[in-house]
TORMARSE-384112 format. One record per residue (C-alpha): chain; z, y, x; residue number from 1. Coordinates in nm, 2 decimals, always signed. Layout:
N
SITE  chain       w       v       u    n
SITE      A       Z       Y       X  NUM
...
This chain:
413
SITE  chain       w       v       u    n
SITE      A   -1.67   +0.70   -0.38    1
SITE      A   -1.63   +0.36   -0.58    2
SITE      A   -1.53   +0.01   -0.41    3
SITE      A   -1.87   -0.08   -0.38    4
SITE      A   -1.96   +0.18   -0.13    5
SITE      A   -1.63   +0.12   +0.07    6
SITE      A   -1.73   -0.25   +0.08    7
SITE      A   -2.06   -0.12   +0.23    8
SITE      A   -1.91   +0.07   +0.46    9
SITE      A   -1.64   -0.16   +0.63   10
SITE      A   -1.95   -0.42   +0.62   11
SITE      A   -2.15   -0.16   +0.83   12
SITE      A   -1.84   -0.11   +1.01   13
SITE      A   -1.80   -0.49   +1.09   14
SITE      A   -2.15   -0.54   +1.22   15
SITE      A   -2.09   -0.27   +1.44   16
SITE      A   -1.71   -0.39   +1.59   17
SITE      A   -1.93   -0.74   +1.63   18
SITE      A   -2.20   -0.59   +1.83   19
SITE      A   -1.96   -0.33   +2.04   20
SITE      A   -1.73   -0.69   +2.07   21
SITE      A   -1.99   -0.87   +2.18   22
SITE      A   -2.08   -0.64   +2.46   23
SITE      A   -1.67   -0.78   +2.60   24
SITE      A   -1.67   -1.14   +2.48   25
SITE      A   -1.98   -1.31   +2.39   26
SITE      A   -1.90   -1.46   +2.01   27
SITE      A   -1.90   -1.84   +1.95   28
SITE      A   -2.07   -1.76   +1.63   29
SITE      A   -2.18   -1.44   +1.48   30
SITE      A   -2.16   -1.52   +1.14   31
SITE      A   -1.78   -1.62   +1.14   32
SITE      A   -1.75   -1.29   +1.38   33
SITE      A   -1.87   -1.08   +1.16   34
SITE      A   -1.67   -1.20   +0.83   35
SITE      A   -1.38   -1.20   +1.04   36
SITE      A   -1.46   -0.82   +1.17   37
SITE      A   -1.48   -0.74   +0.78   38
SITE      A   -1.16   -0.89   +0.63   39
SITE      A   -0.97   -0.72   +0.93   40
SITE      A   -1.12   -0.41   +0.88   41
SITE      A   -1.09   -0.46   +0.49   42
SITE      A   -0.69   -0.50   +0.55   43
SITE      A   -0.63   -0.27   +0.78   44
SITE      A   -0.84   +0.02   +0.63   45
SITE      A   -0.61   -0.11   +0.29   46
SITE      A   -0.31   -0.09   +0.44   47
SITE      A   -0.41   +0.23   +0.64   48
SITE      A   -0.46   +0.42   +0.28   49
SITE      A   -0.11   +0.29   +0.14   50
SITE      A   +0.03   +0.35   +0.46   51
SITE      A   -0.05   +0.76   +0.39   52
SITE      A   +0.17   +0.72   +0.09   53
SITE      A   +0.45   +0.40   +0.08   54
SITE      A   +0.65   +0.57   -0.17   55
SITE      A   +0.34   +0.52   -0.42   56
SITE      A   +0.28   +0.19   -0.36   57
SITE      A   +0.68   +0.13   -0.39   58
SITE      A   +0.67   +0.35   -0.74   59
SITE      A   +0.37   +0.06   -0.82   60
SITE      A   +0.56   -0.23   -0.70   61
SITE      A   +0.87   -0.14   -0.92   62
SITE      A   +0.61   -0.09   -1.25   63
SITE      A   +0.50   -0.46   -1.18   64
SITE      A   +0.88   -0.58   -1.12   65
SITE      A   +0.98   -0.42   -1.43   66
SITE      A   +0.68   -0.58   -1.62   67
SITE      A   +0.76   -0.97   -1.49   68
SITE      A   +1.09   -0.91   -1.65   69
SITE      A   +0.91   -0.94   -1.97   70
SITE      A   +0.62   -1.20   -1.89   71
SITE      A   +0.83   -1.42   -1.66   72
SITE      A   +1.23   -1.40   -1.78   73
SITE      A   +1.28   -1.71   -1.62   74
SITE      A   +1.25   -1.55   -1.19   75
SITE      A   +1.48   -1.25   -1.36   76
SITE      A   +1.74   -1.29   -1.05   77
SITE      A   +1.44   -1.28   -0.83   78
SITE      A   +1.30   -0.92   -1.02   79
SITE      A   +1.68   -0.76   -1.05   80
SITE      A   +1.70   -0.81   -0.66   81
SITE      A   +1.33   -0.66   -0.55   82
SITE      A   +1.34   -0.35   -0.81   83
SITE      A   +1.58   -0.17   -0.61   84
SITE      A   +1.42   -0.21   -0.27   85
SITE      A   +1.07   -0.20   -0.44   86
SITE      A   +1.03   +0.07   -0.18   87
SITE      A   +1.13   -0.14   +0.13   88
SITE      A   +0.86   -0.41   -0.04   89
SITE      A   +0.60   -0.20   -0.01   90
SITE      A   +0.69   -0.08   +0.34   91
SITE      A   +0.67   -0.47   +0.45   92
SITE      A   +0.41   -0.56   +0.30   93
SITE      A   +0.17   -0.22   +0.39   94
SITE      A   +0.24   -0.30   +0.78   95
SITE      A   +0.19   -0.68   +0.69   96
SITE      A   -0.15   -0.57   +0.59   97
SITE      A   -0.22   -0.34   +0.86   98
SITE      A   -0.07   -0.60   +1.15   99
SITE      A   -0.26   -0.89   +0.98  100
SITE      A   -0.60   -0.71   +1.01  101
SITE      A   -0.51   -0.64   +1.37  102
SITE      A   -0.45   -0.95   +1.47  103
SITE      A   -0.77   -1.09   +1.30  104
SITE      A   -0.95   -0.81   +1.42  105
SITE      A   -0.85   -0.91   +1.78  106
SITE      A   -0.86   -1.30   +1.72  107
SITE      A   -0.50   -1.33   +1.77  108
SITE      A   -0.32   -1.65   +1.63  109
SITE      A   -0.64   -1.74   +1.44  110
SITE      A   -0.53   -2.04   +1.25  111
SITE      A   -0.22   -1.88   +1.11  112
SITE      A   -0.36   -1.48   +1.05  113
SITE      A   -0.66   -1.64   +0.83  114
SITE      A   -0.41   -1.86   +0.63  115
SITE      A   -0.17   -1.60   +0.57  116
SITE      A   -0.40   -1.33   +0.49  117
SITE      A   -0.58   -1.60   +0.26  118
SITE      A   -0.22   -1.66   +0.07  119
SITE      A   -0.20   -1.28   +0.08  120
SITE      A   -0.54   -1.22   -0.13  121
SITE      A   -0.42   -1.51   -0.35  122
SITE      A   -0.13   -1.38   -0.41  123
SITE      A   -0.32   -1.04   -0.51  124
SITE      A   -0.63   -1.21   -0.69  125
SITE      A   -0.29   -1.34   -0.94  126
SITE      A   -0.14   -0.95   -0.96  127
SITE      A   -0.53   -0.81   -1.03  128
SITE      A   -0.58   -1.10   -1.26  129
SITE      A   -0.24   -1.07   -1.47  130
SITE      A   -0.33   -0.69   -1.51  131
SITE      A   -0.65   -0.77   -1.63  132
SITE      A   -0.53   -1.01   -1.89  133
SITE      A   -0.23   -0.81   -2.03  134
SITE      A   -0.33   -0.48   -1.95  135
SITE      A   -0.04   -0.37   -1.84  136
SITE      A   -0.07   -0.19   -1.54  137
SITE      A   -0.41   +0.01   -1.55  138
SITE      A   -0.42   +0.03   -1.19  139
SITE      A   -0.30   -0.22   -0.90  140
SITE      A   -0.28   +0.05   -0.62  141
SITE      A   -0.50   -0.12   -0.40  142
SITE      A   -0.59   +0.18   -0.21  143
SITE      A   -0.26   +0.39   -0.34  144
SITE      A   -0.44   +0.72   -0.47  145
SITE      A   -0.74   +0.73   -0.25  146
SITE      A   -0.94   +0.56   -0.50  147
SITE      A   -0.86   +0.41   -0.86  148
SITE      A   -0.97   +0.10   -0.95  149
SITE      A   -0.97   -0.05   -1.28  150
SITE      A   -0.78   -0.39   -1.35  151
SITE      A   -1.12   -0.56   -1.42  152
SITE      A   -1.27   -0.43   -1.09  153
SITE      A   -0.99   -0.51   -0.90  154
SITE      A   -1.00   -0.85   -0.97  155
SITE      A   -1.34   -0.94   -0.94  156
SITE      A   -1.30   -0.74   -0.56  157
SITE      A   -1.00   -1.00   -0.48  158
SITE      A   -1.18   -1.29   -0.61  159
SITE      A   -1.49   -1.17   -0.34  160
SITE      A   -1.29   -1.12   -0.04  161
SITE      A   -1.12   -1.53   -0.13  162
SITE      A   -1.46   -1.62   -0.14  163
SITE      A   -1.59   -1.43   +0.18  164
SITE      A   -1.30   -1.55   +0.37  165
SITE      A   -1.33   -1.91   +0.29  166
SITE      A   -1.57   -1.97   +0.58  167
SITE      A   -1.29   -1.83   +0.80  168
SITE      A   -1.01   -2.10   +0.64  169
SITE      A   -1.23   -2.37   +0.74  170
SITE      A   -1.40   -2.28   +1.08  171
SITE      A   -1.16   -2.08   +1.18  172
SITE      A   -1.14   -2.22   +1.57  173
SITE      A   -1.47   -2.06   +1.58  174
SITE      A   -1.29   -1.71   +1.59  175
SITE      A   -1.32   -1.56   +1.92  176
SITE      A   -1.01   -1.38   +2.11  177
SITE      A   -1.16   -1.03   +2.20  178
SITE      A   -0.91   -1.02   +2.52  179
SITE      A   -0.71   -1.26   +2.81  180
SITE      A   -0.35   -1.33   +2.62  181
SITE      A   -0.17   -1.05   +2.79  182
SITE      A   -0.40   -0.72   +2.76  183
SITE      A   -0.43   -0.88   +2.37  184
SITE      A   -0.08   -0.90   +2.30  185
SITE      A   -0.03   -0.51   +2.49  186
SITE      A   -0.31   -0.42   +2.24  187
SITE      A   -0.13   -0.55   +1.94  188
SITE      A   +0.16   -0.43   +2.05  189
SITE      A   +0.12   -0.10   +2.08  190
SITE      A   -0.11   -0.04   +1.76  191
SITE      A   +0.18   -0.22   +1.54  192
SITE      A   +0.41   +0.00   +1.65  193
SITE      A   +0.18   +0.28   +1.59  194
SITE      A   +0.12   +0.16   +1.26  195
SITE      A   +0.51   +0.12   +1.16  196
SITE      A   +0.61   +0.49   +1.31  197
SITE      A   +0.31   +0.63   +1.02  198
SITE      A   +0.46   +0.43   +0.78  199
SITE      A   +0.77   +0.54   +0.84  200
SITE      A   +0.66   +0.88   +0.92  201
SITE      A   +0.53   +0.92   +0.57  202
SITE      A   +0.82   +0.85   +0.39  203
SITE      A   +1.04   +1.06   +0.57  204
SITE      A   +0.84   +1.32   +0.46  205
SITE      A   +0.54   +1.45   +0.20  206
SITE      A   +0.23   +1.20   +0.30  207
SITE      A   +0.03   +1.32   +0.55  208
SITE      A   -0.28   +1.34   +0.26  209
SITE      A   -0.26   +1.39   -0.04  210
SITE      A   -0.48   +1.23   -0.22  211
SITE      A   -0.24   +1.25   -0.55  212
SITE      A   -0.36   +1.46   -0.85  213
SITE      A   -0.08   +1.74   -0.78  214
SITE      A   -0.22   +1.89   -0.46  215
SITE      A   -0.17   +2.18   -0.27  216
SITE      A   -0.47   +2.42   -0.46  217
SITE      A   -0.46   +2.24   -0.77  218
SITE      A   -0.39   +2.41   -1.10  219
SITE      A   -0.17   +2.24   -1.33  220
SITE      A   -0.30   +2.34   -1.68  221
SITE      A   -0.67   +2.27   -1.57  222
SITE      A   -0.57   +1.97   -1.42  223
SITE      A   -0.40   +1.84   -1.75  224
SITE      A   -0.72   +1.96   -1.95  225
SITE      A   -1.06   +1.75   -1.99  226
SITE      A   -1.38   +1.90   -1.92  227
SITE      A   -1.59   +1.97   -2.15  228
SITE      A   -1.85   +1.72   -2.03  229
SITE      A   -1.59   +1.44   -2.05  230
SITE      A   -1.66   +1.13   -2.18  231
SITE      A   -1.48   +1.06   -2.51  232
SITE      A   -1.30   +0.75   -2.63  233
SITE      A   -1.48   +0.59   -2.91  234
SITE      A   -1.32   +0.33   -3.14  235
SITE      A   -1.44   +0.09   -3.43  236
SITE      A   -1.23   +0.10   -3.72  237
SITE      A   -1.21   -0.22   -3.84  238
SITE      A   -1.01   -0.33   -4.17  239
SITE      A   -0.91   -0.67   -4.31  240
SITE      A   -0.87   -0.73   -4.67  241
SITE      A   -0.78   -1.10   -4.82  242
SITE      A   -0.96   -1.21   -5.09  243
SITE      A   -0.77   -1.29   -5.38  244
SITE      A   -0.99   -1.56   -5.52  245
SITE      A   -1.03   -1.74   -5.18  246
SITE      A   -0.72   -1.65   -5.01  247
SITE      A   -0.93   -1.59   -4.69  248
SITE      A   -0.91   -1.29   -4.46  249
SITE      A   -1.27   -1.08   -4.45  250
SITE      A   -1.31   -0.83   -4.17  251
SITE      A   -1.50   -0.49   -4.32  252
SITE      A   -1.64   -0.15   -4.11  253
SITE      A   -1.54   +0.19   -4.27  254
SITE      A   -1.87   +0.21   -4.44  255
SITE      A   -1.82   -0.21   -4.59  256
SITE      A   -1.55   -0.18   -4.73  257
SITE      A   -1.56   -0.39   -5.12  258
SITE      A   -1.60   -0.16   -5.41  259
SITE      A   -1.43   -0.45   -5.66  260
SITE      A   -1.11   -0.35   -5.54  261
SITE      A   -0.90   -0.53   -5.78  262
SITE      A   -1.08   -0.89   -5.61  263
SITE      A   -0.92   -0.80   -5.25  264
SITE      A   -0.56   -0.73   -5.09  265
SITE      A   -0.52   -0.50   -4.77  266
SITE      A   -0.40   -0.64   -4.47  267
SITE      A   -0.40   -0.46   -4.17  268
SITE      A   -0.67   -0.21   -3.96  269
SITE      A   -0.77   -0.28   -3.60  270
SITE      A   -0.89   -0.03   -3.39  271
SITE      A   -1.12   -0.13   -3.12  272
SITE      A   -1.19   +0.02   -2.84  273
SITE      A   -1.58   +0.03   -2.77  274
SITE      A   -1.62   +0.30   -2.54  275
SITE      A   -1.33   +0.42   -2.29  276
SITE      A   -1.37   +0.78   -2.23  277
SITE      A   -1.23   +1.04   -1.95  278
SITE      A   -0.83   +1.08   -1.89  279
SITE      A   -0.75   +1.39   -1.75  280
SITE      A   -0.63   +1.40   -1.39  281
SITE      A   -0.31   +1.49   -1.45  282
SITE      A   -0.08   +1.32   -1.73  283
SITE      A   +0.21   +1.40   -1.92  284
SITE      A   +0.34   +1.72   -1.72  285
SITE      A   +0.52   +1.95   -1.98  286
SITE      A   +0.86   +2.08   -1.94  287
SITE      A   +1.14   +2.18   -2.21  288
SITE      A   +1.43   +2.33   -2.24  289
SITE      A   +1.79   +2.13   -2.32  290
SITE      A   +1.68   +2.23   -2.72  291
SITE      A   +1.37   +1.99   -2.67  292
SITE      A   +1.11   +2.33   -2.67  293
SITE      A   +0.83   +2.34   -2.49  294
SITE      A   +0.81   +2.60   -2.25  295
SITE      A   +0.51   +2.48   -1.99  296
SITE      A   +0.28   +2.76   -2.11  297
SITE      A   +0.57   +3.04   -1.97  298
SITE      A   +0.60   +2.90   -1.66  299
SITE      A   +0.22   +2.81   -1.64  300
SITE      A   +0.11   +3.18   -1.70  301
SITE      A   +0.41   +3.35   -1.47  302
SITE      A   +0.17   +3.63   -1.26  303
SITE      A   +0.44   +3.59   -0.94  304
SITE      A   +0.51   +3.30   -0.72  305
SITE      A   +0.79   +3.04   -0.87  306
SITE      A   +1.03   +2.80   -0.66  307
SITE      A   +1.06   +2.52   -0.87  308
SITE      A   +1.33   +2.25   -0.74  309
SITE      A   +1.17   +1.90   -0.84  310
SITE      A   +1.49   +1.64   -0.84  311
SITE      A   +1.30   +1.34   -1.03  312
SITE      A   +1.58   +1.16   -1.09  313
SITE      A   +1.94   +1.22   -1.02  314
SITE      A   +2.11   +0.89   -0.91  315
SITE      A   +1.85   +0.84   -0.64  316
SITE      A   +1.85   +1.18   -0.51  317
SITE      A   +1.94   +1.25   -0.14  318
SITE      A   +2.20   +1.54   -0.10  319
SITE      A   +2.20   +1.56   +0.26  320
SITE      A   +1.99   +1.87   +0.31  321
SITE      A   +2.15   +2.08   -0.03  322
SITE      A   +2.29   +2.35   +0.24  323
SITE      A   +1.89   +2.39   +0.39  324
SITE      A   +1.72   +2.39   -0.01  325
SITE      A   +2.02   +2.64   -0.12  326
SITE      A   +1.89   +2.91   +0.17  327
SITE      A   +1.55   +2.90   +0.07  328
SITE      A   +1.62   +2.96   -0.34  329
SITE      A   +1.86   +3.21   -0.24  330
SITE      A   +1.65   +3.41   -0.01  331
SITE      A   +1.35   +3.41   -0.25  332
SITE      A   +1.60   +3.52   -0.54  333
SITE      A   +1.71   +3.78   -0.28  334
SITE      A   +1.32   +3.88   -0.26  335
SITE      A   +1.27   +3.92   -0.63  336
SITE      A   +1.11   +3.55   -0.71  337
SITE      A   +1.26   +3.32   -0.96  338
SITE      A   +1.34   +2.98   -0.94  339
SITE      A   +1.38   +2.65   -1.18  340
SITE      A   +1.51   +2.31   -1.15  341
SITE      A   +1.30   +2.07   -1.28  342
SITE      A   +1.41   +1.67   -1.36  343
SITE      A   +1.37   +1.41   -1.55  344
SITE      A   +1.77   +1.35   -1.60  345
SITE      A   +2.00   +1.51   -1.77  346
SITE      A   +1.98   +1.83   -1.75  347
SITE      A   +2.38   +1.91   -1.80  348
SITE      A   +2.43   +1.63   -1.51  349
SITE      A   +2.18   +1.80   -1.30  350
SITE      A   +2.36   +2.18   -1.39  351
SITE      A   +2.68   +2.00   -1.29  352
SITE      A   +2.54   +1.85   -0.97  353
SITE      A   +2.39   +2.18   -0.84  354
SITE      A   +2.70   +2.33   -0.93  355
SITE      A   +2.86   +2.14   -0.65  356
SITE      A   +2.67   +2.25   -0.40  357
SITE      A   +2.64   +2.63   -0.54  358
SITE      A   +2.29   +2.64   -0.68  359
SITE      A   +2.30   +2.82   -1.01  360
SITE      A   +1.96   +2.79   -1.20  361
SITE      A   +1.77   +2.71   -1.47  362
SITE      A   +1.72   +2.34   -1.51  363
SITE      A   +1.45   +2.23   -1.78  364
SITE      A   +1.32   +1.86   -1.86  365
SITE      A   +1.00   +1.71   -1.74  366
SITE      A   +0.89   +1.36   -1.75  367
SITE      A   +0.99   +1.15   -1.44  368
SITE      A   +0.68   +1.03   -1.35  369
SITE      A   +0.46   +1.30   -1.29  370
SITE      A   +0.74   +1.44   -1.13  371
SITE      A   +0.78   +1.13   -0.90  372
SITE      A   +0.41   +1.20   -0.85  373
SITE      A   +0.39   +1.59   -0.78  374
SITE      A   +0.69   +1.48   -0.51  375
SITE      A   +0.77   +1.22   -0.34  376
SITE      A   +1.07   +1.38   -0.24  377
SITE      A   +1.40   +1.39   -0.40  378
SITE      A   +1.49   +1.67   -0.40  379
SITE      A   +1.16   +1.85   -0.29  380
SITE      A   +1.04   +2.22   -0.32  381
SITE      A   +0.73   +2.32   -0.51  382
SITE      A   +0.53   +2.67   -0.49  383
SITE      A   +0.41   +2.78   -0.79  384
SITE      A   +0.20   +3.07   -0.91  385
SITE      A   +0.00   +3.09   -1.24  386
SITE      A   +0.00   +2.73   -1.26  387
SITE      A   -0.13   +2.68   -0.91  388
SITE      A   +0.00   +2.48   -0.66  389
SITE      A   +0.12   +2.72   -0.39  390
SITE      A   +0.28   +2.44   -0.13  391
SITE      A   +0.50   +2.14   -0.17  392
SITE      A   +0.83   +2.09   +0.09  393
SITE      A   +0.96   +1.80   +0.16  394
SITE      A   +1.39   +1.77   +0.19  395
SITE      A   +1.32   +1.65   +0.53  396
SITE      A   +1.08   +1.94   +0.66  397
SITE      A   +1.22   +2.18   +0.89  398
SITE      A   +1.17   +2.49   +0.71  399
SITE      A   +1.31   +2.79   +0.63  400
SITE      A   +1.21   +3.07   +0.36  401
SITE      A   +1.07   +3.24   +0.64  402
SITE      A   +0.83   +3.03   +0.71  403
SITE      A   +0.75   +2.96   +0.35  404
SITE      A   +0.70   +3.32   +0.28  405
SITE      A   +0.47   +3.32   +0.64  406
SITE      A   +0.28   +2.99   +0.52  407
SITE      A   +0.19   +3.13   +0.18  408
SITE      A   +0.18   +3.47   +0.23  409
SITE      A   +0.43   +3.61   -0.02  410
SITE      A   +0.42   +3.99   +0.13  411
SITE      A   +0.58   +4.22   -0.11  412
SITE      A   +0.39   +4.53   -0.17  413
């Protein structure tokens, strides 16, 4: 599925809320009915898809705060205070989304839902835009993981929806309330609140879909390969000599490059990029011992079932439920399986954590993003076997080894 077709379909969509409308409240004008149908339905689909998974749009929000550090040193105060509740950000502004869309979608409020939803796609036409100039975030989680758009592409969709909801900023007294005041504001009500116990729901515990690359099913070592189909990345070499006579810089291909060698100086090689190939799925999963050695490929290839501890990162981790986690790793070590911490901290930090709460085991390095993406729980629980992805249990689930062993079928022989 690419952005086009989902703006297809929430256009179908919006024809048919205006017809199904229509049949409840005549419109005053179709046209502005059925703009207004697609903006809300754009938003609220949107914020629906983030809503599955806050914690990634939070993990996005903090890569952008950390970024403006560098591009805009001057709101630093501003950045230091929203990195640490980049997570809280996202929250607000997924169930902004969502609520906005609702109330546009019912015609509530019109003048001030179109003018803030307006300053809302400004203010994300300016984040697509400043990604597609510096290139610095290579995706603006405009539809979390369900779909990944390109900076380029996400920019020109942003600069669409200010254009298509233009109409709306200047007629918008021509929006038509689908219900009487009270049934509207019961409606509204009740889906908001709806919309705020998912939210909420899915960061309490492992989103509701996945739609990440680490799925349950998925195995890791294919998923960090290319296929062999993939498209490559293809570069120009470019090199720039000076010319000692002239003292002017001459750009040269690999296969123009001056013979009179003694006439020219080098100066530097560019590398361009002319075709941008495949990426694999998953990124920069590996995981070493405290002696820096790579050991992915033993626990890759392991034949029986592993219980790998994920505990991205150690400051932010939530120690509540240690007792629950240390039943499960001791009943499957009681059944014969192993079991691994994995983290992106220290690891003699981490060994001296787990000491506290009597969990003895191996604890190797992996990066903390992929590990921040395989989880979004901290700690949180992974099943693996051969590479595979067995299951994934959040901190929060109420679980015990038994049901793990039921769920996956770990039977003994």
């Amino acid at each position: 599925m690419t952005i086009w077709t989902i703006n297809l379909y929430v256009f179908i969509a919006a024809i048919i809320i205006t017809l199904f409308f229509a049949q409840i409240r005549k419109p005053k004008n179709y046209i502005i009915e059925i703009i207004k149908n697609f903006i809300g339905a754009y938003f609220i689909f949107s914020g629906v898809v983030k809503a599955i998974d806050p914690a990634g749009t939070g993990i996005k929000m903090e890569e952008y705060f950390e970024i403006f550090h560098q591009y805009f040193p001057f709101l630093n105060s501003l950045w230091d205070l929203l990195e640490p509740a980049s997570l809280e950000f996202s929250i607000f502004t997924i169930l902004l989304e969502i609520i906005l869309g609702l109330f546009l979608l019912f015609g509530a409020f019109a003048r001030w839902t179109v003018y803030l939803i307006f300053a809302i796609i400004v203010f994300f036409t300016f984040l697509t835009g400043f990604s597609h100039i510096t290139g610095k975030v290579t995706d603006c989680g405009c539809f979390g993981d369900f779909i990944k758009l390109t900076p380029k592409v996400s920019f020109i969709k942003d600069v669409i929806l200010m254009v298509v909801i233009l109409p709306l900023v200047i007629y918008y007294k021509k929006i038509t309330p689908l219900f009487p005041n009270v049934p509207r504001a019961l409606a509204l009500f009740m889906l908001s609140l709806l919309a705020i116990i998912f939210t909420l729901r899915n960061i309490y515990y492992e989103p509701i879909v996945d739609f990440r690359a680490y799925k349950v099913g998925v195995n890791i070592v294919e998923c960090l390969s290319l296929p062999p189909d993939a498209k490559p990345y293809i570069y120009e070499n470019k090199f720039i000599y000076k010319n000692n006579a002239s003292g002017e810089n001459q750009e040269f291909t690999a296969d123009q490059l001056p013979t009179d060698w003694e006439n020219w100086t080098f100066v530097d090689r560019i590398d361009k990029l002319i075709q941008k190939g495949d990426d694999p799925k998953c990124k920069d999963f590996a995981i070493s011992d405290e002696n820096g050695s790579d050991v992915t490929e033993v626990y890759m290839n392991e034949e029986e079932p592993i219980f790998v501890l994920i505990l991205p990162n150690l400051k932010k981790t939530n120690d509540g439920n240690f007792e629950k986690i240390k039943r499960i790793l001791d009943a499957a070590r009681k059944d014969g399986y192993y079991d691994i911490a994995l983290t992106g901290s220290n690891i003699e930090d981490v060994k001296t954590f787990l000491k506290k709460h009597d969990i003895q085991i191996d604890v190797f390095n992996s990066d903390e993003t992929p590990l921040k993406t395989i989880m979004r729980s901290n700690p949180g629980l992974l099943i693996l076997k051969k590479g595979t992805i067995l299951g994934k249990y959040h901190h929060n689930d109420d679980i015990t080894y038994k049901d793990i062993k039921e769920q996956l079928d770990l039977i003994q022989e």
